[in-house]
C-alpha positions in Angstrom: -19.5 41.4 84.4 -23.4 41.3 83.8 -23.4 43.8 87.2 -21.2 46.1 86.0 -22.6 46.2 82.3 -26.2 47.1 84.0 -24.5 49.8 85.8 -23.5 51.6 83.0 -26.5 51.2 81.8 -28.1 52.9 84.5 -25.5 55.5 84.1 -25.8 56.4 80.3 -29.7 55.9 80.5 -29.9 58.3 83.4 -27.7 61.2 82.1 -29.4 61.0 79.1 -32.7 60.7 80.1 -31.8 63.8 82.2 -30.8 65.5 79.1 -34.3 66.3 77.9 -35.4 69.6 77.7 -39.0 70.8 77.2 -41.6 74.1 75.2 -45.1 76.1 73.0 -45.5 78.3 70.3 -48.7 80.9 70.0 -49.9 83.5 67.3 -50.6 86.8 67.4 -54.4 87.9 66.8 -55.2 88.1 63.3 -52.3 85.1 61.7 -53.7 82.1 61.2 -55.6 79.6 63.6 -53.8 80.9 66.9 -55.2 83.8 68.4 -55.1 85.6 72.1 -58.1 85.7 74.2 -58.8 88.6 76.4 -59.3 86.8 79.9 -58.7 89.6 82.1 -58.2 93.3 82.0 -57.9 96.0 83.8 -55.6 98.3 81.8 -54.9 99.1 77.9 -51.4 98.0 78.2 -52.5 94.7 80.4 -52.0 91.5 78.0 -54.7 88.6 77.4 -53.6 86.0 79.6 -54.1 83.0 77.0 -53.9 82.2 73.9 -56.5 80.1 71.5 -54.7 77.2 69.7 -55.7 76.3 66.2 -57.4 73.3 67.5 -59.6 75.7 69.7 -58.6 75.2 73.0 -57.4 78.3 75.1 -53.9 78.0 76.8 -52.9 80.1 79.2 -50.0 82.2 78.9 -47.9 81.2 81.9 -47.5 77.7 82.9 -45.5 75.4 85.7 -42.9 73.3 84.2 -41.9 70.6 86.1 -38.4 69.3 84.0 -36.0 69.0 87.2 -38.0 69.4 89.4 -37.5 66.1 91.9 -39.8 63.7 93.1 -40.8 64.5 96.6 -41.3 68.2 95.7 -42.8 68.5 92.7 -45.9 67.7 93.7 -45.9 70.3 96.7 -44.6 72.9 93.6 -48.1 71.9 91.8 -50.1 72.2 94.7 -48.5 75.7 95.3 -49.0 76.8 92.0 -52.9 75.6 91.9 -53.3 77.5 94.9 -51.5 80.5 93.5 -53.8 80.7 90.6 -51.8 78.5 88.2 -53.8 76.9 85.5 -51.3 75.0 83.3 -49.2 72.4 84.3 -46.4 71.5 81.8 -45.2 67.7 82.3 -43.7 64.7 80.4 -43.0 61.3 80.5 -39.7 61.5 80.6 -39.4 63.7 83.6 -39.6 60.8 86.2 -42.5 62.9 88.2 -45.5 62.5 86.4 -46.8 59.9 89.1 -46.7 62.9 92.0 -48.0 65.6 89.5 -51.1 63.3 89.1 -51.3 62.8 92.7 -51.3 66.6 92.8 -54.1 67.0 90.2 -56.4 64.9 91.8 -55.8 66.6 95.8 -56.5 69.4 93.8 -59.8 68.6 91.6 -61.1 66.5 95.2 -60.7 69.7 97.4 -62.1 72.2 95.1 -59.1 74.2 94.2 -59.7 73.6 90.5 -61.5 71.9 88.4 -60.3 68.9 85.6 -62.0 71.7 82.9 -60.2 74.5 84.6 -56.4 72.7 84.3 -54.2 72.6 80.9 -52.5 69.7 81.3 -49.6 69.0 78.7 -47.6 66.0 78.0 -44.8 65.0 75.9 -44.4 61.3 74.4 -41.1 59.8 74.3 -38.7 59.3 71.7 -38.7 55.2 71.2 -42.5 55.7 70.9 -42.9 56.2 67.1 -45.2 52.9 65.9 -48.8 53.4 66.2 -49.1 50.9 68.8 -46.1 52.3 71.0 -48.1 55.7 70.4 -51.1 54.5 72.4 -49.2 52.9 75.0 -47.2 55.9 75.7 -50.2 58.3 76.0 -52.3 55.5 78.3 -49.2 54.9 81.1 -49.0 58.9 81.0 -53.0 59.4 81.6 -52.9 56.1 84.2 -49.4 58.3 86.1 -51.6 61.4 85.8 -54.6 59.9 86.7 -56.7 62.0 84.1 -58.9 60.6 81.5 -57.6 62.9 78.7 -54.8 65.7 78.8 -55.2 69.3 77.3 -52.2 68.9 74.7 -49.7 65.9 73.8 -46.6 67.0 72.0 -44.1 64.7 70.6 -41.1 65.6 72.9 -38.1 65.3 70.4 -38.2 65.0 66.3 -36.5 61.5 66.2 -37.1 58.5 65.7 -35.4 55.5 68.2 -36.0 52.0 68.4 -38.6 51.1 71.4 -36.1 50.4 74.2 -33.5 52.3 73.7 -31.4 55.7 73.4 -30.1 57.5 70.1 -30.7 54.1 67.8 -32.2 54.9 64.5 -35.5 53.1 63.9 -35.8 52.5 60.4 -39.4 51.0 60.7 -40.7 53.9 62.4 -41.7 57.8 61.5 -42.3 61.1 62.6 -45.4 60.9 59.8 -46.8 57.5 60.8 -45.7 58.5 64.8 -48.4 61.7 64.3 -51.3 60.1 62.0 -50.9 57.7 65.5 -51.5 61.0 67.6 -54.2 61.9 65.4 -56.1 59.0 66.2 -55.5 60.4 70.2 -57.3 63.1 69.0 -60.3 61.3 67.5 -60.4 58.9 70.4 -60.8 61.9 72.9 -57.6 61.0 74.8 -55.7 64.4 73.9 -57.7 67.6 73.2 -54.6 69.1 71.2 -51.3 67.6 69.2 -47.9 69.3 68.9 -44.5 69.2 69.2 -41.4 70.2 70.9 -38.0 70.7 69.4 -39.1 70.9 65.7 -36.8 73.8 63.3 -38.4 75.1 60.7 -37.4 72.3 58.1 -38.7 69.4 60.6 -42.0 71.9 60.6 -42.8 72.0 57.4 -41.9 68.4 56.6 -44.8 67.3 59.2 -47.2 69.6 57.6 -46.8 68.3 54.3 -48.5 65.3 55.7 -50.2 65.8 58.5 -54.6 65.9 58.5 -54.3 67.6 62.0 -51.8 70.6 61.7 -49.7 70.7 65.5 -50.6 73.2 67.3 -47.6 73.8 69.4 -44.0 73.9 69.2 -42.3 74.1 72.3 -38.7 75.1 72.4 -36.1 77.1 73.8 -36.4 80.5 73.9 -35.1 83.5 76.3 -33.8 86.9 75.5 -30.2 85.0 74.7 -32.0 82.9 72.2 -34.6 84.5 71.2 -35.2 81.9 67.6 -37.0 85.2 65.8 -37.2 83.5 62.1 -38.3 79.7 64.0 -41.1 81.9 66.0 -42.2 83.9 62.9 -42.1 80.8 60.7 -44.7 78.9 63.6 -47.1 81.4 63.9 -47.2 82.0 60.4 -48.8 78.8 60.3 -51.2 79.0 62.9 -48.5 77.0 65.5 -48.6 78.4 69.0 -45.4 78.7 70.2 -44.3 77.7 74.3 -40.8 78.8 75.7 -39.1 76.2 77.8 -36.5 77.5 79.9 -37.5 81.2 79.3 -34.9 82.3 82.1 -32.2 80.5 80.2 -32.1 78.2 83.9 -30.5 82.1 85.3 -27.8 81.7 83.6 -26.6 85.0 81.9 -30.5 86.3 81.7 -30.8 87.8 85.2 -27.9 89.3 86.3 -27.7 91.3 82.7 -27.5 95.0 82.6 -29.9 94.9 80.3 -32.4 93.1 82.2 -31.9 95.3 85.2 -32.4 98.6 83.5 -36.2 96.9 82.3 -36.9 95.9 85.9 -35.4 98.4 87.7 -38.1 100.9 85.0 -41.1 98.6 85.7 -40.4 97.9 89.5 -39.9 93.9 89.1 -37.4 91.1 89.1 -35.1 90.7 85.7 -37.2 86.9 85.5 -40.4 88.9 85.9 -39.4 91.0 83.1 -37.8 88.3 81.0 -40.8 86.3 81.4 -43.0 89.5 80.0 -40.6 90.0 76.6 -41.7 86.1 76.0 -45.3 87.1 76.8 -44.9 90.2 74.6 -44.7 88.2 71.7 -47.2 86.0 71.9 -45.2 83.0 73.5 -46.3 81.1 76.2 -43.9 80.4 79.1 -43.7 77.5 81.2 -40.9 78.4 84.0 -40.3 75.8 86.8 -39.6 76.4 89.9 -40.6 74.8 93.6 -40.5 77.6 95.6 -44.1 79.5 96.6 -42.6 82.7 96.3 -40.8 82.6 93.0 -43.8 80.4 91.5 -46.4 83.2 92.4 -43.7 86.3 91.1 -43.3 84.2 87.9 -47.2 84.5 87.3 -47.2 88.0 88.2 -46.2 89.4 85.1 -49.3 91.3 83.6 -49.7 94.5 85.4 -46.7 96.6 84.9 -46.6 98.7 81.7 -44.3 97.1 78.6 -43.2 99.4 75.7 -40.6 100.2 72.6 -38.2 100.7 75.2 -38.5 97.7 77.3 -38.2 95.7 73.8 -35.2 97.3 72.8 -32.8 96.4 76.1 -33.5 93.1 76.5 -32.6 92.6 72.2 -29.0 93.4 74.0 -29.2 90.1 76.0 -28.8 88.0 72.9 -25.9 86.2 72.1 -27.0 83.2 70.7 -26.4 80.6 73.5 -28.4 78.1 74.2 -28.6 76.1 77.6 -29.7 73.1 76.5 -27.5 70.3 76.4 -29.7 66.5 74.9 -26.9 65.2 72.3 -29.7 64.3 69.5 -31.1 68.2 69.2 -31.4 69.1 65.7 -32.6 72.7 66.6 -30.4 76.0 67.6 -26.9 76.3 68.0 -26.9 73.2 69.8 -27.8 71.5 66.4 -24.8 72.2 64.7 -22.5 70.7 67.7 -24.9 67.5 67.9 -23.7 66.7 64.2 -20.2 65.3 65.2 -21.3 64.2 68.6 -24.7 62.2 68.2 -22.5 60.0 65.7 -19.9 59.1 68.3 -22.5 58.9 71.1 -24.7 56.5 68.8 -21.7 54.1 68.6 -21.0 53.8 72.0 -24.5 53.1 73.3 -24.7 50.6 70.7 -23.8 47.6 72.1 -25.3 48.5 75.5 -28.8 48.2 73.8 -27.5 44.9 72.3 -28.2 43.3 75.7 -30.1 46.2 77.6 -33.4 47.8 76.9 -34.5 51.2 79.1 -38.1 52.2 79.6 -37.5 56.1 80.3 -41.3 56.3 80.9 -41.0 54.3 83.7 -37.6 55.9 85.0 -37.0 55.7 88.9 -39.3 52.5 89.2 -40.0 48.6 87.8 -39.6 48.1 84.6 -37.3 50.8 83.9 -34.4 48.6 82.6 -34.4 45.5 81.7 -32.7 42.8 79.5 -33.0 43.0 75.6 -34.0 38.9 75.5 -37.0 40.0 78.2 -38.1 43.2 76.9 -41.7 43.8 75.0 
């Protein structure tokens, strides 16, 4: 029945929607275009606490991500973290929250906690928004659910290319080229200080940099001491590409309770996500962990004052194993990547019909317009 087909809809949409995964890349002093910037010191061995992208902005080196975390809390989580010191906020469209992060922003910039100038603000666009005009669109209901005028960076969330409307069907119109000479124009127009992208392996890299004007300067992607990517890392910040961890506690799983990880912490007097966090920071990677409680969101920030060597380095190279945690179906990056080329086929064929008489607006998930029928859809 035409219920029971917009059920499923709502089921496949949601669970793969919920798939996404976020992350940045940075440079260490002296490579190309990316560069740290001493912010604060009080020791030697204390690290800068951002990093300048190639496009000039500075981006702090620990961040707030907000993938999971729910609608109701999420916005206390950002107020905490602005409170706490925080000064980048990692978001995206298709995390279903961006509406209470803006809500966030603005009690923020109103009561004098921070200032607009003060905040990096990133966003991903989606991945049916590759044509120049779905570009624009995507960015505008983003800055409208932020309520900001610009934001800080803008990253192409996922290297693929899907028909608006949809999940996992191949645009042929469309392109990752003509989908960034679009974010270029963002850049021109004022409505994103910075362009990168998230989820991009070293062929996908260098295929965008053949023609892009405006080289990215971020990739985000997974990366914890189980997967620590060392030739994708090198290969970014080669090129000037700042590089941001997403999930850089590997969501706890097999990170923290390592042996490894407790000999580090249990040396420096911290947590095993303190000291995972550090390794990232270590080599030049930015980290966005999420979390909505005050005390872990402070600890996670806290990560510059304990003393880092050789030794440090060496135990946590004994946490990787190669696994990733993420789990989107279309990833073309990691270990993951190789899985996804049996599976996105199969998947692709069974959402097929569905978009035959369904279209999903994942920016819009959890509210109007988020599904509707493919005869009534823009």
């Amino acid at each position: 029945s035409v219920s029971s087909a917009r059920a499923r809809v709502v089921m496949l949409a949601s669970r793969s929607a919920a798939a996404v995964s976020p992350a940045f890349l940075s440079a260490r002093a002296g490579r190309p275009s990316a560069r740290r910037v001493v912010m604060a010191s009080s020791a030697t061995s204390t690290p800068p606490r951002t990093i300048r992208l190639s496009s000039g902005t500075d981006m702090p080196l620990v961040g707030l991500g907000t993938w999971q975390a729910p609608r109701g809390v999420v916005g206390a989580a950002v107020a905490d973290a602005l409170r706490l010191g925080y000064r980048h906020i990692d978001c995206a469209a298709a995390y279903a929250n961006e509406t209470e992060v803006g809500a966030a922003l603005r009690e923020a910039f109103a009561s004098g906690t921070a200032t607009r100038d003060g905040v990096f603000v990133t966003s991903k666009l989606w991945n049916d928004r590759r044509l120049p005009d779905d570009v624009r669109d995507g960015l505008a209901q983003t800055l409208e659910d932020l309520q900001l005028e610009y934001v800080d960076l803008y990253l192409i969330h996922w290297p693929v290319v899907w028909k608006r409307g949809t999940l996992m069907q191949d645009d042929a119109r469309a392109s990752i080229a003509e989908c960034w000479a679009a974010m270029e124009g963002l850049v021109r127009d004022g409505k994103a200080r910075a362009i990168g992208v998230s989820n991009f392996n070293q062929d996908e890299l260098a295929a965008l940099l053949s023609t892009a004007n405006i080289a990215p300067a971020v990739n985000q992607i997974e990366l914890h001491p189980r997967l620590p990517q060392k030739e994708l890392v090198a290969f970014c910040q080669s090129k000037g590409i700042a590089v941001t961890a997403y999930s850089p506690l590997a969501r706890g799983s097999g990170v923290l309770d390592h042996p490894a990880m407790a000999e580090v912490a249990a040396r420096r007097g911290v947590s095993t996500a303190q000291a995972a966090l550090r390794w990232n920071v270590e080599r030049d990677v930015v980290v966005i962990p999420k979390s909505v409680t005050p005390s872990r969101i402070a600890a996670n920030a806290d990560i510059f004052a304990f003393e880092w060597d050789e030794r440090d380095t060496e135990a946590v190279a004994r946490v990787e194993d190669g696994v990733s945690t993420a789990t989107s179906p279309w990833s073309t990056s990691g270990p993951i990547g190789a899985r996804n080329r049996w599976i996105k086929p199969i998947i692709q064929l069974l959402l097929w019909p569905v978009f035959l008489v369904a279209r999903v607006d994942v920016q819009k998930m959890g509210r109007k317009g988020f599904l509707s029928w493919a005869w009534s859809a823009k």
